[in-house]
N, C-alpha and C positions, 0 to 999 in steps of 0.2 A: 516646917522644912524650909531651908534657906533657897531663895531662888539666886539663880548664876545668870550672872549677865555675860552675855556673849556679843563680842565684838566683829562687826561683818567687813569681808573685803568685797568690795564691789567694784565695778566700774560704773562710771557716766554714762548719759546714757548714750544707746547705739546711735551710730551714723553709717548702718549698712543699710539705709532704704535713702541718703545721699549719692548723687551719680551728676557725673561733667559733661560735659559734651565742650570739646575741644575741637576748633577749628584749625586749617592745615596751618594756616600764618601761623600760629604760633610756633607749630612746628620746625616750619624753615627758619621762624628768627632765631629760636632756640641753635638751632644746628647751625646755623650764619655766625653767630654768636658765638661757638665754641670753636669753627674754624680760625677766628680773630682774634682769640682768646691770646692773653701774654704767654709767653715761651714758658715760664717757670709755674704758669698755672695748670695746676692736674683737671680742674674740674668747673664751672662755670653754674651763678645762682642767679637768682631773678625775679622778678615780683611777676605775677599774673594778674592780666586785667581781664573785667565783662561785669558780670549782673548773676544775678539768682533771678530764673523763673521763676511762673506764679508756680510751678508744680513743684516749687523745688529744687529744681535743676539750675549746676552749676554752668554759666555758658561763658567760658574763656575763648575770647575774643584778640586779645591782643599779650603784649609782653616786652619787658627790656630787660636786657642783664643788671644787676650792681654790682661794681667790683670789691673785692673780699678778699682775705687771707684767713688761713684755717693752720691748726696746729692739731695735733691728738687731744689738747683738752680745751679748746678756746677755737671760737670764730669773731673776726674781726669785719663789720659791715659798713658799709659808705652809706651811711643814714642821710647826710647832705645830700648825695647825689641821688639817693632813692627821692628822697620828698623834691628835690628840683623836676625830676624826672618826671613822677606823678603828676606834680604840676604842670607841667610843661602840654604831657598826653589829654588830661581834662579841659584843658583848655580848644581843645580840638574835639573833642569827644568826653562831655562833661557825664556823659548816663554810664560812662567804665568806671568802675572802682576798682581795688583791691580785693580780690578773691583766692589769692594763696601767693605762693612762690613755687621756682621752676630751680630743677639741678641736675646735671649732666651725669652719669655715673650707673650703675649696675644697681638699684635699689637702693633701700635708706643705709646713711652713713651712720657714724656715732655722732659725727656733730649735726645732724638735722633736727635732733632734737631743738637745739637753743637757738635754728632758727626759726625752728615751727614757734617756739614762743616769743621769739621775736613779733614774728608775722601775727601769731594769736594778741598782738595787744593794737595792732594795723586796724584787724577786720575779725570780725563774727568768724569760730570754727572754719579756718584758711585748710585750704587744701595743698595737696603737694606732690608736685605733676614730676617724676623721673623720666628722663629721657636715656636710651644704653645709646649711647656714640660708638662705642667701640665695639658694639657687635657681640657682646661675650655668648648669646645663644647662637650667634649667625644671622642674627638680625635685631630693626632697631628697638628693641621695648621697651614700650611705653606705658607706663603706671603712675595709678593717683592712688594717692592717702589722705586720710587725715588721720587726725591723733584723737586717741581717748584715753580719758585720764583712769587710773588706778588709786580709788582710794581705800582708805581702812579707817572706818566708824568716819570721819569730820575730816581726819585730816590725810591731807593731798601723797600719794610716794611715787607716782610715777605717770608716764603717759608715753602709750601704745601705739604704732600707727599700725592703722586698722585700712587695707585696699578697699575702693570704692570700684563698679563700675563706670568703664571709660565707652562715650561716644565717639568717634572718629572721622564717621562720613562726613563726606564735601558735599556743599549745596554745589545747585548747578554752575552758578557763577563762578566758583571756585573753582570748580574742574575744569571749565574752560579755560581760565589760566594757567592750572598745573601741566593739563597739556600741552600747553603754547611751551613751557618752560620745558617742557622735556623734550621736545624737539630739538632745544637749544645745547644739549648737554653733553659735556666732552668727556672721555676716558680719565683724563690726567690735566691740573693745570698747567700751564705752559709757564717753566720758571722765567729767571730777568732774562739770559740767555736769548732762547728760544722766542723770546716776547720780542727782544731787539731781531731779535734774526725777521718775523712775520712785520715788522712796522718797516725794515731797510727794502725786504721785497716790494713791500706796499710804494712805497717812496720811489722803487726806480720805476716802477708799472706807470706810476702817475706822471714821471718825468719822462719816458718818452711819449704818455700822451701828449703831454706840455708840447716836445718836441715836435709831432707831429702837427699839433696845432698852430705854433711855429709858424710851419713850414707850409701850410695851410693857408694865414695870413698873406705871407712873404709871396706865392702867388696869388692870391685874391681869389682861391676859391672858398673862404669862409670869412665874414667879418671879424673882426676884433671886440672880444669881450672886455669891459670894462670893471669885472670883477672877477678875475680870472681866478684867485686863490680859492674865494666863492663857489664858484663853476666846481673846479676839482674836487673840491672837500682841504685844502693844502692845510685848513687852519686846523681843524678836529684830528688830524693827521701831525703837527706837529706837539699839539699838547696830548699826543698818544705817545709820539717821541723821549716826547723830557718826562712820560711818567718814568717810564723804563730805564732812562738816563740818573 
């Protein structure tokens, strides 16, 4: 009896006992990053940086954008300014590597594929951190992937991305600064307009202190400063002027 050889599809193997723990910086560069984003960009990419613990765990640490243009069948990346980039962070922080890349957007696109392999020739099985900006459940979600490949018998046809568990919490130090920062946090930015209008208030507030000070001298109930612009703030106050100008 003739035996039948039977050809297997498989995949790679699994990477669901892979998991990240994401710190909030990354988070805000991400979102900083997309606020500053060029006019004509839909979407914003990025390399992630940190380490693999000893258990495993992916711990993304840091992050920078590289700028890109995408088509329905092609992405075009700034490999110059990623590797300047790179370099630039290790030299400050030489124990960060390469551990995936970061992209703005509702879940995976068509073109993440080519850049997950991009990134897969960077760094060992890179991950792939989405961030939703635009809120499409009602808020911001946040998901990691990686990719697993599909083969059939030897040779290679496709590759998957497969959601890992995501960490989130903030250490304590962290929180104490997300706190301080949300104190700080206004409804609406205040466009040029409105920025000239709060710098000319600022400016007459400070000129009748002037005056008053003045007047102050001119009868000798206060001495004369000898760095009076100093004293006020007049200089931080001007180069707040000409941003706006």
């Amino acid at each position: 009896m003739a035996s039948s050889d039977q050809t297997v599809l498989q995949f790679s193997p699994s990477s669901a006992s892979l998991s990240a723990k994401v710190h909030p910086l990354v988070i805000f560069n991400i979102c900083d990053c997309f606020v500053r984003r060029p006019d004509q960009a839909e979407r914003i990419i990025g390399t992630l940086l940190g380490s693999v613990l000893p258990d495993g765990t992916v711990d993304v640490r840091n992050c920078y954008a590289v700028p890109h243009s995408e088509s329905e069948d092609q992405v075009a990346l700034d490999i110059d300014y990623h590797h300047n980039m790179l370099s630039s962070h290790q030299k400050v922080n030489p124990k960060e590597v390469i551990v995936g890349w970061f992209s703005t957007g509702f879940g995976v696109t068509g073109g993440s594929a080519l850049i997950q392999e991009f990134y897969s020739r960077e760094t060992s099985n890179p991950i792939h951190l989405t961030v939703d900006t635009g809120f499409q459940n009602g808020e911001a979600s946040i998901k990691g992937f990686v990719s697993v490949h599909l083969s059939l018998g030897d040779q290679p046809l496709a590759a998957q991305f497969q959601e890992i568990p995501l960490d989130l919490r903030m250490v304590e130090a962290e929180r104490v600064g997300f706190d301080m920062l949300k104190t700080t946090t206004v409804d609406k930015l205040p466009n040029d307009l409105e920025g000239m209008e709060a710098s000319m208030e600022r400016l007459l507030a400070l000129i009748d202190d002037v005056h008053k000070y003045v007047d102050d001298v001119v009868v000798t109930v206060t001495f004369p400063c000898l760095n009076l612009a100093s004293f006020y703030g007049l200089s931080s106050l001007s180069l707040h002027i000409g941003f706006h100008l």
